[in-house]
C-alpha positions in Angstrom: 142.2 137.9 104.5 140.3 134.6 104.1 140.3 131.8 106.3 143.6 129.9 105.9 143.4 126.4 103.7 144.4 124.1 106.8 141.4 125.8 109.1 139.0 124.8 106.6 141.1 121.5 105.9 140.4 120.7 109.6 136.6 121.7 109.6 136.0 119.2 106.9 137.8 116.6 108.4 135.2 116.9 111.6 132.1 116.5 109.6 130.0 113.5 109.2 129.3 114.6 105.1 132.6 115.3 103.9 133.6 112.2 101.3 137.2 112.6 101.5 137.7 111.4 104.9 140.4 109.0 104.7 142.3 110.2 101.1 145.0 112.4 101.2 143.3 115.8 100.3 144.2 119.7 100.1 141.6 122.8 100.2 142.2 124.3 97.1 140.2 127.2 97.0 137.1 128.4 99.0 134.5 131.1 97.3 131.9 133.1 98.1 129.0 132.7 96.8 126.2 135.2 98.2 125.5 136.6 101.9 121.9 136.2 102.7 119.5 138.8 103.9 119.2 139.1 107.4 116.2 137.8 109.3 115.9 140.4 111.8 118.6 143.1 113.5 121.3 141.9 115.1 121.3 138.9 112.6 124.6 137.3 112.3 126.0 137.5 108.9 125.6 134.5 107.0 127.9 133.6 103.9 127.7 130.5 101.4 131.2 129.5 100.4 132.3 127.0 98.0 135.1 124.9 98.9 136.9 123.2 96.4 138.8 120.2 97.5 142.1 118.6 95.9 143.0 114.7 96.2 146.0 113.8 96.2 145.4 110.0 94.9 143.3 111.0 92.0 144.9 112.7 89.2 142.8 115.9 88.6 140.2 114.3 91.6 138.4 117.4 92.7 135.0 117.8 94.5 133.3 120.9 95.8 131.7 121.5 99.4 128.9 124.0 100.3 129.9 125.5 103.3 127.7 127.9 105.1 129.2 130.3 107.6 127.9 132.2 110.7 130.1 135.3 111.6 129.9 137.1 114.7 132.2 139.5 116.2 132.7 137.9 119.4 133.2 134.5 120.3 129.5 132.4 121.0 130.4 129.9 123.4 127.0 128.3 122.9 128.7 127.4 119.5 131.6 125.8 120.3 130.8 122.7 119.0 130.6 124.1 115.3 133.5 126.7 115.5 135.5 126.8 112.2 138.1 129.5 113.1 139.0 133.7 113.3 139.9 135.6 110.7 140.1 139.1 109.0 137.1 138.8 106.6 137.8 141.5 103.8 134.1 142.7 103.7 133.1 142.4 107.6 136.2 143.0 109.7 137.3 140.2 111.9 134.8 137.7 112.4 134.5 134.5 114.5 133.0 131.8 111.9 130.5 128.7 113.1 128.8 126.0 110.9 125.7 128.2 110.1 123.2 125.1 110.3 124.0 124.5 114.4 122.4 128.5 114.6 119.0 128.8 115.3 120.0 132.5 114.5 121.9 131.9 111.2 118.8 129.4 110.0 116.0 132.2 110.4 117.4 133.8 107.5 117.1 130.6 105.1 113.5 130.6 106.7 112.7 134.5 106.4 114.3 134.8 102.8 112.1 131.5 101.8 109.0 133.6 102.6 109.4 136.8 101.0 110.2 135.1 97.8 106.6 133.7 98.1 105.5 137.5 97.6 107.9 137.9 94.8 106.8 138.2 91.5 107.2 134.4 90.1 107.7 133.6 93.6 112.0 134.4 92.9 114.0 136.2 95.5 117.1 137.1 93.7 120.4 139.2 94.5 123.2 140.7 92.5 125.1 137.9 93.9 123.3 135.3 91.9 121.6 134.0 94.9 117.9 132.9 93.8 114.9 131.7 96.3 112.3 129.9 95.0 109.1 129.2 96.4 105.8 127.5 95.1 102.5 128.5 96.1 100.0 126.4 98.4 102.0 127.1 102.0 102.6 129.9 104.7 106.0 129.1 106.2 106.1 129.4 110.6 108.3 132.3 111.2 108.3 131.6 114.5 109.6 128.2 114.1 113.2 127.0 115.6 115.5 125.2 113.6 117.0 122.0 114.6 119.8 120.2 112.8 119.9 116.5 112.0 122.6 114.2 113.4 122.1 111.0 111.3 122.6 111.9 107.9 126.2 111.7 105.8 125.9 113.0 102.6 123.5 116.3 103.2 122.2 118.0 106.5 118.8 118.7 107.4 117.6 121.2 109.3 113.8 121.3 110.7 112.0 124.5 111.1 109.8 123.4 114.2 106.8 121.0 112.7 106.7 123.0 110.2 108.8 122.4 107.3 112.5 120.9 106.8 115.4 122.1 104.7 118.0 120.0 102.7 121.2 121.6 102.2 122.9 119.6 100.1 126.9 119.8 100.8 129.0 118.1 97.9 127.6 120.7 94.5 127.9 119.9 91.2 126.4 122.3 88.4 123.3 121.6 87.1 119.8 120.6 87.7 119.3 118.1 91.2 116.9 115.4 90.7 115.6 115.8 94.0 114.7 119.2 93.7 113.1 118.9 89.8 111.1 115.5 90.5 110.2 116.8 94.0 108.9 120.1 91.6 107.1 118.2 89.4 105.4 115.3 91.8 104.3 118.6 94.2 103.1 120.5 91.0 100.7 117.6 90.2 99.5 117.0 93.6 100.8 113.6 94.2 100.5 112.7 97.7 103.2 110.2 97.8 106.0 112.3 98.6 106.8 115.2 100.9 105.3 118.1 99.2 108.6 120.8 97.8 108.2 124.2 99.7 111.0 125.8 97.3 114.6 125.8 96.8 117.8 127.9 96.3 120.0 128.1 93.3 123.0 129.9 93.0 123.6 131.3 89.3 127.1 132.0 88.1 127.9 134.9 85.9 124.1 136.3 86.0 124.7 139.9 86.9 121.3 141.1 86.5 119.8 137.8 88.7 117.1 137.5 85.8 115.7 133.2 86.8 115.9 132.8 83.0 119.4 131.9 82.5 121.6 133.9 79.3 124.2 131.8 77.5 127.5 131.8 79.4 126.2 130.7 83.0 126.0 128.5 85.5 123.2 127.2 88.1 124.3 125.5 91.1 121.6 124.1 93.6 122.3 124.6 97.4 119.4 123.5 98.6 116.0 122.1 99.2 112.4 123.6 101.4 110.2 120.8 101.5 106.8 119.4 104.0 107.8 118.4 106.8 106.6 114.5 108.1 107.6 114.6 111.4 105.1 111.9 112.6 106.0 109.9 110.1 107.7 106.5 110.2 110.3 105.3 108.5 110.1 102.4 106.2 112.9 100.3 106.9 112.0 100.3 110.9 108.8 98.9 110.5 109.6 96.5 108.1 111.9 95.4 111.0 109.6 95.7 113.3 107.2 93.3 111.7 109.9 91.0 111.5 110.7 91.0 114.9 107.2 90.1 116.0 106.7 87.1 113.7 110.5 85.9 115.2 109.2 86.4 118.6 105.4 84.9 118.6 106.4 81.3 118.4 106.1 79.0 115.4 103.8 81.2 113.3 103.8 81.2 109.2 104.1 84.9 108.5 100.4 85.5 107.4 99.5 84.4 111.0 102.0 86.9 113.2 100.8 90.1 114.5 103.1 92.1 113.0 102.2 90.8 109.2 103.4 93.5 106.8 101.9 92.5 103.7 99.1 94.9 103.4 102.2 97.7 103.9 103.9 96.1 101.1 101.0 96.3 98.6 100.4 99.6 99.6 103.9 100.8 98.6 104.0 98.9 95.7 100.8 101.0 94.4 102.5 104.1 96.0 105.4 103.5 93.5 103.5 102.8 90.8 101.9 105.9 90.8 104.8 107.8 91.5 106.2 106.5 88.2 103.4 107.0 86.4 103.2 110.5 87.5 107.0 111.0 86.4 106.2 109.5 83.0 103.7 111.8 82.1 105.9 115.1 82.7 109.8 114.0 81.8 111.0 112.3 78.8 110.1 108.5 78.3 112.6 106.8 75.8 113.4 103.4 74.6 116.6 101.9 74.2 117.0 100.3 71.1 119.0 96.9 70.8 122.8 98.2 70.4 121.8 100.0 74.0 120.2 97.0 75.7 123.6 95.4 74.9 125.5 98.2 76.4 123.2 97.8 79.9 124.1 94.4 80.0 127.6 95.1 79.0 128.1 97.3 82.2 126.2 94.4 84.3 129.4 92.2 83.2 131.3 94.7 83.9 130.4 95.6 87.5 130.7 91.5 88.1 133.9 91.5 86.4 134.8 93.7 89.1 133.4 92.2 92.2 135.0 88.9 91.5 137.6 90.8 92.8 136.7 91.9 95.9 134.2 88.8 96.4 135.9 85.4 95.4 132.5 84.2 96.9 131.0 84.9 93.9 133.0 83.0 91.0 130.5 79.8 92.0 127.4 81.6 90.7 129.1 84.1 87.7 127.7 81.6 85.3 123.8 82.3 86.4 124.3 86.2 86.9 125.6 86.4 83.5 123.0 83.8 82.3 120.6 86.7 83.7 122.4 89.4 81.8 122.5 87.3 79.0 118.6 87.2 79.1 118.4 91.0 79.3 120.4 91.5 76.2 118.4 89.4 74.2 115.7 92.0 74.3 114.7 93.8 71.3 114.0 97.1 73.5 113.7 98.9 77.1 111.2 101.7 77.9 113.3 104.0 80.4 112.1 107.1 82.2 112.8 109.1 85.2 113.0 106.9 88.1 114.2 107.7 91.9 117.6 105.4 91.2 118.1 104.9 94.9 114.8 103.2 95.8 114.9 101.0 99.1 112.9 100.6 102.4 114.9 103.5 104.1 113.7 105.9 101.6 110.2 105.5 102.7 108.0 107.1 105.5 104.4 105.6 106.7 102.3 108.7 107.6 98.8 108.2 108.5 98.0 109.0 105.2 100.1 106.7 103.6 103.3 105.6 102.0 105.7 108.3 101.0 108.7 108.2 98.8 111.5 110.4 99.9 115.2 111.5 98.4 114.9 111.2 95.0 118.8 112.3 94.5 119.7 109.1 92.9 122.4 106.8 93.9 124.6 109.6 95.4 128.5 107.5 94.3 126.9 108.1 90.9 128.2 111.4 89.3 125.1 113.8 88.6 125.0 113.4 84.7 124.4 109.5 85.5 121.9 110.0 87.8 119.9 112.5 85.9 119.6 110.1 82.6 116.4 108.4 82.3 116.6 104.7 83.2 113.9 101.4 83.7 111.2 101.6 86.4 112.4 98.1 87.2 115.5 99.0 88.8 113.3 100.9 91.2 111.3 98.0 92.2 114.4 95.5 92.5 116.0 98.0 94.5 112.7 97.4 97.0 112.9 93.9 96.9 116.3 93.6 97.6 114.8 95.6 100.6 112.8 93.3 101.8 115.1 90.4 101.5 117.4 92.1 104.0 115.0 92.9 106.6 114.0 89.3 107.7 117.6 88.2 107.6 119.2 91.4 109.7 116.3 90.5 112.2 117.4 86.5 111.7 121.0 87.5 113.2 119.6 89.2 116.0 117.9 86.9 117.3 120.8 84.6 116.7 123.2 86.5 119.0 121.1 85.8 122.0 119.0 82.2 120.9 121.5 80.2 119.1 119.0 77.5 119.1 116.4 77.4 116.5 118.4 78.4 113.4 116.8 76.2 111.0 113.6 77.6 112.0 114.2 81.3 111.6 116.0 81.0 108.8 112.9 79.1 106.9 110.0 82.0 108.3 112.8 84.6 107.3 112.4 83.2 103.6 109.2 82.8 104.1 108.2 86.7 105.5 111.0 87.6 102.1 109.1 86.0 99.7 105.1 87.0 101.1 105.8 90.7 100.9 108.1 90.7 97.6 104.9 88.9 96.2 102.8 91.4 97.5 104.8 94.2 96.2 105.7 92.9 93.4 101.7 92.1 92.4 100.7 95.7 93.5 103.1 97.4 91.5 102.3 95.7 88.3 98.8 95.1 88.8 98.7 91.4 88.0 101.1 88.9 86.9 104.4 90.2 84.8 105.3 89.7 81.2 108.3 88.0 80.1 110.2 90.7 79.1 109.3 92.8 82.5 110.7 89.2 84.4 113.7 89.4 82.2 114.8 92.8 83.4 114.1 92.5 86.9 116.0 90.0 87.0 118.8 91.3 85.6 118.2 94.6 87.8 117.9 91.9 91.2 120.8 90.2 90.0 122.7 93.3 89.7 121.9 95.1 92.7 122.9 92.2 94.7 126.1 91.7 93.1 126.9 95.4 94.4 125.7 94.6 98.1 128.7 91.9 98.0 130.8 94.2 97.2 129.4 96.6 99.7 129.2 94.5 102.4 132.5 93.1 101.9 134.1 96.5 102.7 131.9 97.7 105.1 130.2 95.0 107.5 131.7 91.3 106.5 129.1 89.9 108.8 126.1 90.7 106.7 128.0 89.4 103.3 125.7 86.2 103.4 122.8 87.6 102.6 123.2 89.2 99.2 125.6 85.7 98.6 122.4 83.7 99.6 120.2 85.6 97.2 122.7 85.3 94.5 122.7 81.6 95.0 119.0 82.0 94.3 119.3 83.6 91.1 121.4 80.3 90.3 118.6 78.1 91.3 115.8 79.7 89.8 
């Protein structure tokens, strides 16, 4: 006896990561996938299932969860919080089951299996299930650490082993390779020391009986999750941009070079953070160009993603003629150089450690299915996605302030430009190292334009407030 389809139906429905919240949606099946070895005895036994989910306003819309179970015999009412249900488990008896990432217990075994892959041969801990540990050299994992789970995230969970390290378990799985996991590989490889350095990772490989790493014709390799360094000092990008912000709002009528708080130094220094990073990534994956026919076709789908926010965003039939003016630009050019990229780049993917920027969650855009994500795309989308970034943070800071000092709109709203504009310019001229070609202005551009045609959309649907301030930028691109 498995657990019933409505027990797991009603699990999901709980979680902060499950996508489906809100569509009509059946479990269809659940699988499992491996048990891992135990850290210690009297180890609960933890299983990996796969959860496949059902919608019913989507002909043939499926996704698949990674679920991972604690079972214990008796109830742990220290676990109540992340009970899933009771059953008769066909290979360990009747079992109380409990979202394995709110067990310290459950999550040594992650940690303890990690470790003896490192003493593996090729660093691979495999079973006859198909699980697979992977570990890289360079770093002796805590033991001794305790897990904690993270509350804020949506799409994954994190769990932190102490100070020591942290471990992404990604929960909607799709078959194949995971950016985050092969750029992390190859950025930690080559000793780049703008990102959080990859520990290892676990792959699950379908129809490999004899758990060889090298994979035969005929299977499949499914990534569950991520091991990677651990910045827990760090601080996050977004915040301090906000921060800075703040201060220049609240010292008087400064210009935004004279504030305390004057971020422009930061912005340079993640702008040659970035750059490296990409150059990095050029040098070790595939670095195409896209001929004319396919310049067309990314400006055809530029129209086409406008085409559809007219829709949602009436607001924006008064500028369609410039954003398309932009795309119009971009398909007038005889080629693009594309590479891998991060594809979700903003100020919220970024940490400030003592030691400098680093880049984090290079998943991609994670709406975008996996083949999308993984295909090699400009750098430039990258760096508009940071200066849409900084556009935001002055103007979320602006409406603040406006909730409790009505007075003095004008005046925020010109040192919000102005703090916009001084660390774009600073990013922006870090990054590319001096002043930018014609064709590299044409397709950021086009990549600006784009991205904020999307936050209309976004902000539409999710917080109308904020609406204005991809519709103001926008109304730039028309007055440039």
């Amino acid at each position: 006896m498995t657990p019933e389809p409505d027990v797991l139906t009603r699990y999901l429905e709980r979680t902060r990561w499950f996508g489906g919240k809100g569509r009509p949606f059946e479990v269809a099946s659940a699988r499992r996938v491996g048990t891992l070895p135990a850290a210690r005895e009297g180890s609960p036994v933890v299983v990996i299932e796969l959860v496949e989910v059902l919608y019913g306003d989507e002909p043939g819309g499926t996704e698949v969860y990674q679920v991972p179970m604690a079972f214990y015999t008796d109830p742990e009412s220290r676990l109540d919080h992340a009970f899933i249900g009771w059953w008769e488990d066909p290979d360990h008896g009747w079992v109380h089951a409990y979202d394995a990432l709110h067990d310290r217990e459950a999550m040594a075994c992650w940690l303890v299996a990690f470790d003896r892959a490192a003493a593996e041969a090729g660093g691979n801990l495999h079973d006859d299930s198909g699980l697979l540990f992977h570990r890289l050299p360079g770093h002796d994992l805590d033991l001794e650490s305790h897990s904690t789970l993270f509350s804020g995230e949506q799409s994954n969970s994190s769990v932190a082993f102490g100070e020591d390290a942290l471990m992404k378990v990604f929960r909607k799985i799709t078959p194949g390779v995971n950016p985050d996991i092969s750029v992390h590989e190859v950025l930690t490889r080559s000793g780049n020391d703008h990102i959080a350095a990859l520990y290892g990772w676990l792959d699950w490989v379908d129809g490999q009986p004899t758990g060889d790493a090298d994979e035969a014709a005929g299977t499949t390799t499914v990534q569950l999750a991520m091991l990677q360094q651990f910045l827990r000092t760090a601080s996050d990008g977004w915040e301090l941009a906000l921060t800075s912000a703040r201060n220049l709002f609240a010292e008087g009528d400064l210009h935004a070079f004279e504030a305390g708080g004057d971020f422009a130094s930061e912005s340079e220094r993640l702008g040659v953070a970035l750059r490296e990073v990409h150059d990095v990534l050029a040098e070790h994956f595939p670095v195409g160009r896209l001929d004319p026919a396919a310049v067309g076709r990314l400006a055809d789908d530029m129209d086409v993603r406008l085409d559809a926010a007219l829709g949602v965003v009436p607001e924006l039939a008064a500028h369609a003629g410039s954003l398309r003016e932009a795309y119009a630009r971009l398909r007038a050019l005889d080629e693009v150089e594309v590479q891998q990229i991060h594809g979700d780049l903003h100020l919220g993917q970024t940490l400030r450690t003592s030691l400098g920027w680093k880049i984090v969650d290079f998943e991609g855009e994670p709406a975008k299915p996996l083949a999308e994500r993984l295909k090699p795309d400009s750098r430039w989308r990258d760096v508009a996605g940071m200066l849409r970034s900084f556009d935001y943070v002055p103007h979320v800071v602006e409406r603040q302030f406006a909730e409790d000092h009505p007075e003095g709109a004008s005046q925020r709203a010109y040192r919000a430009e102005e703090w916009a504009n001084r660390n774009r310019n600073h990013f922006l001229t870090a990054y590319a190292g001096g002043d930018l070609t014609e064709a590299q202005r044409t397709l950021l551009d086009a990549y600006v334009a784009d991205k904020a045609v999307y936050e209309t959309v976004y902000e539409t649907r999710n917080r109308p407030t904020w609406v204005a301030i991809p519709l103001e930028a926008v109304a730039r691109i028309g007055a440039a």
